[in-house]
C-alpha positions as CSV (number, residue, x, y, z in Angstrom):
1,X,-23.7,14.8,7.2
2,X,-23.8,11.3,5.3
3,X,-21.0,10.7,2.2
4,X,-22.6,10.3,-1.1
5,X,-21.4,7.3,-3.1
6,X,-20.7,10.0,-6.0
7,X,-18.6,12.2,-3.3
8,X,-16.4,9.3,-1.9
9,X,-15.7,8.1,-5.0
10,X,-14.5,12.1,-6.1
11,X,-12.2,11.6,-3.1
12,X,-10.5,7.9,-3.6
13,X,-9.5,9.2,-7.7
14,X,-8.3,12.4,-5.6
15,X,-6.2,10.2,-3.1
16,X,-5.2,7.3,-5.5
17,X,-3.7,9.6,-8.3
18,X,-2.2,6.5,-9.1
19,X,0.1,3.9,-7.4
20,X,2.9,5.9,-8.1
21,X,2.2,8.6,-6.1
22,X,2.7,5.8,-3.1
23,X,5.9,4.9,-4.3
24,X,7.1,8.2,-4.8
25,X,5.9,8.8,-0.6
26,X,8.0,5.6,0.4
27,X,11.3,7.0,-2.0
28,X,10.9,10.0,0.0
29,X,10.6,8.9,3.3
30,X,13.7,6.5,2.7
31,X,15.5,8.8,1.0
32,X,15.6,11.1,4.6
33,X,17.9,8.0,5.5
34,X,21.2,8.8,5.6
35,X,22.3,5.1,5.5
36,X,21.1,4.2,1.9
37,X,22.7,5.9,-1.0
38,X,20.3,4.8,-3.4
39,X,16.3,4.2,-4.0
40,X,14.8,3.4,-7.0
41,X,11.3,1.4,-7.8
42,X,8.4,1.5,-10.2
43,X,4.7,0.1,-10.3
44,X,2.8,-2.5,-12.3
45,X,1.0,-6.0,-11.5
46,X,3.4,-8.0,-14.3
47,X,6.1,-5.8,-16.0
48,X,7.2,-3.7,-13.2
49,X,9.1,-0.8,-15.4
50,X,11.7,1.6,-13.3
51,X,10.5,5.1,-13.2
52,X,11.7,6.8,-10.4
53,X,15.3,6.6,-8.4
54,X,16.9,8.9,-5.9
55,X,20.8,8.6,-5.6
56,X,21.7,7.0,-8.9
57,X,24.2,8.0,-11.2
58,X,22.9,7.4,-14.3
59,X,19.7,7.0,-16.1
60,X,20.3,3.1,-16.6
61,X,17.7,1.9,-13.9
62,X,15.4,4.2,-15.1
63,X,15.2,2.3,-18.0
64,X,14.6,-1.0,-16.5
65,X,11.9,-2.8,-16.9
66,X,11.6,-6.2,-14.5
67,X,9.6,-8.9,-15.4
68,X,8.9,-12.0,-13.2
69,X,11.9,-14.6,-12.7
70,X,14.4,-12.1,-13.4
71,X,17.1,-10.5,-11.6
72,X,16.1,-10.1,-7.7
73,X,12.7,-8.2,-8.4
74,X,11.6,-10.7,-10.9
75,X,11.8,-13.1,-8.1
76,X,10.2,-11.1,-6.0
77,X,7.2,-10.5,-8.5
78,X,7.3,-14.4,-8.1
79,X,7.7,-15.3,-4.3
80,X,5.6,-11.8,-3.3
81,X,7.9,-11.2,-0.4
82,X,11.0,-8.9,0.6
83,X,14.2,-10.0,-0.5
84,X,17.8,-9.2,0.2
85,X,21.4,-9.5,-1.2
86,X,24.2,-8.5,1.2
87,X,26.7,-9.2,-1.9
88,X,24.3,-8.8,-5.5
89,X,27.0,-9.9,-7.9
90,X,28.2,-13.2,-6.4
91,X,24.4,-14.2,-5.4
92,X,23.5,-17.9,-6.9
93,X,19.8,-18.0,-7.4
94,X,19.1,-15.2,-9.4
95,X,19.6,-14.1,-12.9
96,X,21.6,-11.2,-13.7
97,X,19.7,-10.0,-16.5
98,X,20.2,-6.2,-15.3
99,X,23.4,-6.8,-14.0
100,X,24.7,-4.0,-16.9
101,X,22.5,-1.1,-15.4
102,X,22.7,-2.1,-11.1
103,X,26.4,-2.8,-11.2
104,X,26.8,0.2,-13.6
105,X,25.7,2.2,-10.2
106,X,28.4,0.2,-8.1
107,X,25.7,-1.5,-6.3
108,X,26.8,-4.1,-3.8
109,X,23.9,-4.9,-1.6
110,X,20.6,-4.6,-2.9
111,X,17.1,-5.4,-1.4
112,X,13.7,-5.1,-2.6
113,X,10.0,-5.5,-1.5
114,X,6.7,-5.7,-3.6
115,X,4.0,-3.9,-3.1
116,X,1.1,-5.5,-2.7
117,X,-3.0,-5.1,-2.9
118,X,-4.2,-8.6,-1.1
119,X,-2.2,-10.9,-2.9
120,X,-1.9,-9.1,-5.9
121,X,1.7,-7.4,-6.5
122,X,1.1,-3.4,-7.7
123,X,4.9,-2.2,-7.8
124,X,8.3,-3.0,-6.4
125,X,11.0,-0.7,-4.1
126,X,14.2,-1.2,-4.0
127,X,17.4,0.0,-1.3
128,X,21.1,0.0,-2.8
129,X,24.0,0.2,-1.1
130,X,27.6,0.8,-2.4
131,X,29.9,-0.6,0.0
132,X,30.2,-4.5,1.2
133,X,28.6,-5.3,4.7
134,X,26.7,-2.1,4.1
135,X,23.0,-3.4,3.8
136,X,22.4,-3.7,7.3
137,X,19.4,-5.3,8.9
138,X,17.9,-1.6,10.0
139,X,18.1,-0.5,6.4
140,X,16.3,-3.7,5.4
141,X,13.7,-3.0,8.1
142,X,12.9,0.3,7.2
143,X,12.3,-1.1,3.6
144,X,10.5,-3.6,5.0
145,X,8.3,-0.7,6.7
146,X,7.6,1.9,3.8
147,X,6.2,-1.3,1.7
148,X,4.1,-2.6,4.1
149,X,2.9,0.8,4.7
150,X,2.4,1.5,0.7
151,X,0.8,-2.0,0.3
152,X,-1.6,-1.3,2.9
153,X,-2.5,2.3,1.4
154,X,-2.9,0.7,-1.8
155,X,-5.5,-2.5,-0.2
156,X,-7.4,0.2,1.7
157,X,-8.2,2.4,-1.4
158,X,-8.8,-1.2,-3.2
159,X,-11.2,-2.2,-1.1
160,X,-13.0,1.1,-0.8
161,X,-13.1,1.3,-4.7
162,X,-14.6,-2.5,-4.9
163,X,-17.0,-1.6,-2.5
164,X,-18.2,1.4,-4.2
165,X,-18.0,0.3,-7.6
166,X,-17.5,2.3,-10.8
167,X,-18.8,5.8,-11.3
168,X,-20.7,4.4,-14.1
169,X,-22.3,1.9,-11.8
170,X,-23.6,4.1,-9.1
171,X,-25.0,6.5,-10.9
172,X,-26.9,3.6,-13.4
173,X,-28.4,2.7,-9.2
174,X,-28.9,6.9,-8.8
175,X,-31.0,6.3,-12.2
176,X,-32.8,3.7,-11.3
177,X,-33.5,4.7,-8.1
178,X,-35.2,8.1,-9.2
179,X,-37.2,6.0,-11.9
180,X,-38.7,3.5,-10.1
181,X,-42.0,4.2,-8.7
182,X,-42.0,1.8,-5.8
183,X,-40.7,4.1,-2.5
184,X,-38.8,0.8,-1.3
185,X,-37.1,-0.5,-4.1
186,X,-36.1,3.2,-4.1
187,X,-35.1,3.5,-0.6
188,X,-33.2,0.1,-0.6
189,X,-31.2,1.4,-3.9
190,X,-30.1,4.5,-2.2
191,X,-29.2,3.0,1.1
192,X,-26.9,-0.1,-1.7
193,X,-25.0,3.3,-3.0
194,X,-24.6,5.3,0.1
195,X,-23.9,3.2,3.1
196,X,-22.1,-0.1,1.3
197,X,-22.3,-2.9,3.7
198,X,-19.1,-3.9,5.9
199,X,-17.1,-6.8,4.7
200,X,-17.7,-9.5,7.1
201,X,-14.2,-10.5,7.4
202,X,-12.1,-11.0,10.9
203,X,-9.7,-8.7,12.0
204,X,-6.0,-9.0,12.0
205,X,-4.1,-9.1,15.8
206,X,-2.4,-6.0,14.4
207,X,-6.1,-4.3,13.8
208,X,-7.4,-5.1,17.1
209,X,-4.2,-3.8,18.9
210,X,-4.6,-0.5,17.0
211,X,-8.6,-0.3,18.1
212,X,-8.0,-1.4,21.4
213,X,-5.7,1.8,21.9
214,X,-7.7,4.0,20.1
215,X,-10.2,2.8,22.5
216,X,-8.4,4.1,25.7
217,X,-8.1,7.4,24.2
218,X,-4.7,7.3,22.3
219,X,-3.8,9.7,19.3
220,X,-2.3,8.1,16.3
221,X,0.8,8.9,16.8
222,X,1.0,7.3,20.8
223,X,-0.6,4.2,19.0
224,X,2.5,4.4,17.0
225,X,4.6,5.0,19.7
226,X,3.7,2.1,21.7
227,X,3.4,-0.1,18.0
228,X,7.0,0.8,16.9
229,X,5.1,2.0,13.7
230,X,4.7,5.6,12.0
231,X,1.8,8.3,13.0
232,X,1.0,7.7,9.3
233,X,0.9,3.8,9.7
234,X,-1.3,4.0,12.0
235,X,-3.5,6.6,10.3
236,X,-3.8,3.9,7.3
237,X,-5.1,1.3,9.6
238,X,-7.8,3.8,10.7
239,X,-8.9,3.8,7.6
240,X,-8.4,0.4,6.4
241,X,-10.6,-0.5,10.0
242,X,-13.5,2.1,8.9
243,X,-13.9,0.5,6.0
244,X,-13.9,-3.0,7.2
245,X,-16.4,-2.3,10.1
246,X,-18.3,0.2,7.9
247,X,-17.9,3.2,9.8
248,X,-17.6,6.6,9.2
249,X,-15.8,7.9,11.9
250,X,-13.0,6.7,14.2
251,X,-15.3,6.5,17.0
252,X,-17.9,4.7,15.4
253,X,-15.1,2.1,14.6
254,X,-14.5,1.9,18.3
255,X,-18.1,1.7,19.2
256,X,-18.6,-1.3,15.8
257,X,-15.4,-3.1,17.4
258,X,-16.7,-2.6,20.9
259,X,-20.5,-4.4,19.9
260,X,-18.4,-7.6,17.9
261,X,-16.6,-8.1,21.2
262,X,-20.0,-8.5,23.1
């Protein structure tokens, strides 16, 4: 049975919710850590304001707000990359603007990583640690791990969305569509809402690894396994490859990847 237009886009405002339910997935899965005593982020493409933190003492991050340039997430609003400080309050380089509310928390080492939609930045996610030597390079891996898997959550659903279009605009085509009295224009309006053409856009090493053991018969979580990378990782590249090959099915992305290789 073929996916209305109207029916997918029921689905993406279902599974977007908004960005924060991402960054509330990440907090979680971080916060099963036993190595990081606190977690703390927020979302927004300028201003990123603080709203939610696991471990903290206080309210005072919560009531953050991090703008570009300052402190360590402004700069990484700025540079668009993870960053990390072993020891936050002797590190040159960066204001301390919110050095009241992190060192309030006893904060010693601090990392953080954006997420990110393309090149646009759509939150930040931070890891504390309260002891010195204590932000070690696994905890700044895992960090590393739950952004990259937020920020390709959030492209996927991006992409679908831009695809689609707007409610408004797909059923102004549906309109249109029933209107017109010529069967073609009809049938080629139909076919624009319901089957949206694949970006033509090549696909990343990382993509092609993931088809390529899909295509030998592996589950998503033995892609992970032999990827290093989460059962749900790997489920977001399915999706993110369905929509760049335009398929509908994990097979059918299999089958599109097999035809570009010939």
């Amino acid at each position: 049975m073929l996916v209305t237009a109207a029916r997918l886009w029921e689905d993406i405002v279902e599974l977007r919710q908004n960005d924060s339910a991402l960054l509330a997935r990440a907090v979680r899965n971080l916060a099963l850590r036993h190595d990081i005593p606190l977690i703390f982020g927020g979302v927004g493409t300028t201003d990123v304001p603080v709203t939610v933190s696991v471990g903290a003492h206080t309210s005072a991050l919560t009531s953050l707000v991090i703008r570009p340039h300052q402190g360590l997430g402004g700069q990484a609003l700025v540079q668009k990359r993870l960053l990390a400080l072993p020891r936050y309050d002797r590190a040159p380089g960066i204001t301390h603007d919110y050095d009241e509310s992190v060192l309030g928390e006893g904060i010693v080492g601090l990392a953080v990583v954006p997420l990110m939609s393309g090149s646009r930045v759509r939150g930040l996610l931070y890891a504390g640690t309260r002891d010195d030597k204590a932000l070690t390079p696994e905890i700044v891996s895992a960090l590393a791990a739950e952004g990259q898997a937020a920020s390709l959550e959030i492209s996927v659903r991006d992409e679908v969305e831009r695809r689609i279009g707007t409610p408004d605009l797909t059923g102004r085509l549906r309109e249109i569509a029933r209107a017109t009295s010529d069967p073609q224009t009809r049938q080629a309006l139909l076919q624009l809402v319901d089957h949206p053409r694949p970006v033509a856009a090549p696909l990343t090493p990382r993509q092609r690894e993931v088809l390529e053991l899909a295509e030998i018969g592996l589950r998503n979580a033995e892609i992970g396994a032999r990827l290093g990378l989460s059962e749900q990782t790997i489920k977001t590249y399915m999706r993110a490859l369905m929509v760049r090959l335009g398929a509908r099915s994990r097979a059918e992305a299999v089958h599109r990847y097999r035809a570009l290789r010939s």
